[in-house]
C-alpha positions, 0 to 999 in steps of 0.5 A: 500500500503507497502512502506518500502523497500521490501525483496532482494531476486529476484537474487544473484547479487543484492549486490556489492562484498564481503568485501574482494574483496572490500578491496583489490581492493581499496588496490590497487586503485593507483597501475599502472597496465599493461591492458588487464589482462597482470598484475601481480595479473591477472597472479596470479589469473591464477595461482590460479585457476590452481591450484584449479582445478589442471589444471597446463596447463590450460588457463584461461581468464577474460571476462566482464560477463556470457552472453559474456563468454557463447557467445564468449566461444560456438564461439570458440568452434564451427565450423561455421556449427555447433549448440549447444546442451541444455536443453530446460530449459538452460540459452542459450535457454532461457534468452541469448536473442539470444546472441548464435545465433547471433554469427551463431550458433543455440540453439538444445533443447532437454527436461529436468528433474529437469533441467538437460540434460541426456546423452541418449538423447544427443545420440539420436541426435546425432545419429539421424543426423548421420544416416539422409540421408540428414544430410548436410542441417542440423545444426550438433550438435558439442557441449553439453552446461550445467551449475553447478547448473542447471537454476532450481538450482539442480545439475549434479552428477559426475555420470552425468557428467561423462555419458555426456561427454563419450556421447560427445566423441563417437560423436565428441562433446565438453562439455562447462560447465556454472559456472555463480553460480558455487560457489553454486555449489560446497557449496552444501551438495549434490555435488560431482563435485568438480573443478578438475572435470570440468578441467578432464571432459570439453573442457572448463567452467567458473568459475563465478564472478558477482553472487558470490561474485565479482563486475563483471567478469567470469574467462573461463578456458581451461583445455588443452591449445590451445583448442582454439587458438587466443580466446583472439583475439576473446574476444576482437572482441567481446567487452567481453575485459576489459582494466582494466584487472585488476580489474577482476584479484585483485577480483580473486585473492582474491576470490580463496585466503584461499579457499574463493570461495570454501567457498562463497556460504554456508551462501546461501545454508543455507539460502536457506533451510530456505526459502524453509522450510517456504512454509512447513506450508502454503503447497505451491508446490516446483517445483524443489529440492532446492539444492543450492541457488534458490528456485522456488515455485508455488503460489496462486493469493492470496499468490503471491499478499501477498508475492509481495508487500513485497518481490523482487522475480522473475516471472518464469511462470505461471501454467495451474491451475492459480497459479504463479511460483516465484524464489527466490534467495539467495546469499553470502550477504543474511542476517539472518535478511531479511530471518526471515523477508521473513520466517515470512511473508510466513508462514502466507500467 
C-alpha cells in the first residue's frame, strides 16, 4: 500500500492562484472597496479585457464560477421556449448536473468528433424543426453552446468557428462560447482563435478564472452591449453575485496585466506533451489529440491499478474491451518535478 502523497494531476484547479494574483490581492487586503464589482480595479479589469479582445463596447461581468456563468449566461440568452444546442460530449450535457435545465431550458445533443460540434449538423436541426409540421410542441433550438478547448481538450479552428456561427445566423441562433480553460486555449501551438475572435464571432463567452490561474471567478463578456439587458439583475437572482466584487476584479486585473493570461497556460501545454509522450513506450491508446492541457488515455486493469495508487487522475469511462479511460490534467502550477515523477512511473507500467 503507497502512502506518500500521490501525483496532482486529476484537474487544473487543484492549486490556489498564481503568485501574482496572490500578491496583489493581499496588496490590497485593507483597501475599502465599493461591492458588487462597482470598484475601481473591477472597472479596470473591464477595461482590460476590452481591450484584449478589442471589444471597446463590450460588457463584461464577474460571476462566482463556470457552472453559474454557463447557467445564468444560456438564461439570458434564451427565450423561455427555447433549448440549447451541444455536443453530446459538452460540459452542459454532461457534468452541469442539470444546472441548464433547471433554469427551463433543455440540453439538444447532437454527436461529436474529437469533441467538437460541426456546423452541418447544427443545420440539420435546425432545419429539421423548421420544416416539422408540428414544430410548436417542440423545444426550438435558439442557441449553439461550445467551449475553447473542447471537454476532450482539442480545439475549434477559426475555420470552425467561423462555419458555426454563419450556421447560427441563417437560423436565428446565438453562439455562447465556454472559456472555463480558455487560457489553454489560446497557449496552444495549434490555435488560431485568438480573443478578438470570440468578441467578432459570439453573442457572448467567458473568459475563465478558477482553472487558470485565479482563486475563483469567470469574467462573461458581451461583445455588443445590451445583448442582454438587466443580466446583472439576473446574476444576482441567481446567487452567481459576489459582494466582494472585488476580489474577482484585483485577480483580473492582474491576470490580463503584461499579457499574463495570454501567457498562463504554456508551462501546461508543455507539460502536457510530456505526459502524453510517456504512454509512447508502454503503447497505451490516446483517445483524443492532446492539444492543450488534458490528456485522456485508455488503460489496462493492470496499468490503471499501477498508475492509481500513485497518481490523482480522473475516471472518464470505461471501454467495451475492459480497459479504463483516465484524464489527466495539467495546469499553470504543474511542476517539472511531479511530471518526471508521473513520466517515470508510466513508462514502466
Amino acid at each position: 500500500m503507497h502512502t506518500e502523497k500521490r501525483l496532482p494531476f486529476a484537474s487544473d484547479y487543484q492549486q490556489g492562484a498564481h503568485p501574482r494574483v496572490l500578491e496583489r490581492l493581499v496588496a490590497a487586503n485593507m483597501e475599502a472597496n465599493a461591492g458588487y464589482g462597482m470598484d475601481a480595479h473591477s472597472e479596470h479589469a473591464r477595461k482590460l479585457i476590452r481591450d484584449a479582445c478589442s471589444a471597446p463596447q463590450a460588457e463584461v461581468h464577474f460571476l462566482v464560477g463556470g457552472t453559474q456563468a454557463n447557467a445564468v449566461t444560456i438564461d439570458a440568452l434564451l427565450a423561455p421556449w427555447q433549448g440549447v444546442v451541444a455536443a453530446s460530449s459538452g460540459h452542459v450535457s454532461v457534468h452541469e448536473a442539470g444546472a441548464i435545465e433547471a433554469c427551463g431550458h433543455k440540453v439538444i445533443q447532437l454527436p461529436e468528433r474529437d469533441g467538437k460540434l460541426g456546423a452541418a449538423n447544427v443545420d440539420a436541426l435546425a432545419k429539421s424543426w423548421e420544416q416539422d409540421e408540428n414544430r410548436e410542441h417542440m423545444v426550438m433550438p435558439g442557441l449553439v453552446y461550445i467551449s475553447q478547448p473542447t471537454e476532450y481538450g482539442t480545439l475549434y479552428s477559426l475555420r470552425e468557428l467561423s462555419a458555426l456561427r454563419t450556421t447560427c445566423d441563417k437560423h436565428d441562433m446565438r453562439l455562447y462560447v465556454d472559456g472555463a480553460r480558455l487560457a489553454y486555449a489560446l497557449a496552444a501551438p495549434a490555435n488560431d482563435v485568438a480573443l478578438a475572435d470570440l468578441a467578432r464571432l459570439a453573442d457572448a463567452f467567458y473568459v475563465g478564472g478558477t482553472k487558470c490561474g485565479a482563486l475563483l471567478g469567470e469574467a462573461v463578456v458581451f461583445p455588443r452591449p445590451e445583448t442582454c439587458p438587466h443580466f446583472f439583475t439576473l446574476v444576482k437572482r441567481r446567487g452567481a453575485l459576489l459582494a466582494k466584487g472585488m476580489i474577482t476584479g484585483i485577480q483580473f486585473e492582474t491576470l490580463f496585466s503584461d499579457g499574463l493570461y495570454q501567457q498562463i497556460g504554456q508551462r501546461a501545454i508543455v507539460q502536457a506533451g510530456r505526459i502524453a509522450r510517456a504512454f509512447d513506450d508502454p503503447g497505451c491508446e490516446l483517445m483524443y489529440p492532446q492539444q492543450t492541457n488534458q490528456v485522456f488515455v485508455a488503460l489496462d486493469e493492470k496499468q490503471y491499478v499501477h498508475l492509481s495508487e500513485r497518481v490523482e487522475m480522473s475516471f472518464w469511462e470505461r471501454l467495451a474491451d475492459g480497459r479504463t479511460v483516465v484524464r489527466l490534467a495539467t495546469s499553470w502550477a504543474s511542476s517539472d518535478e511531479d511530471v518526471d515523477a508521473f513520466v517515470a512511473l508510466a513508462r514502466g507500467i
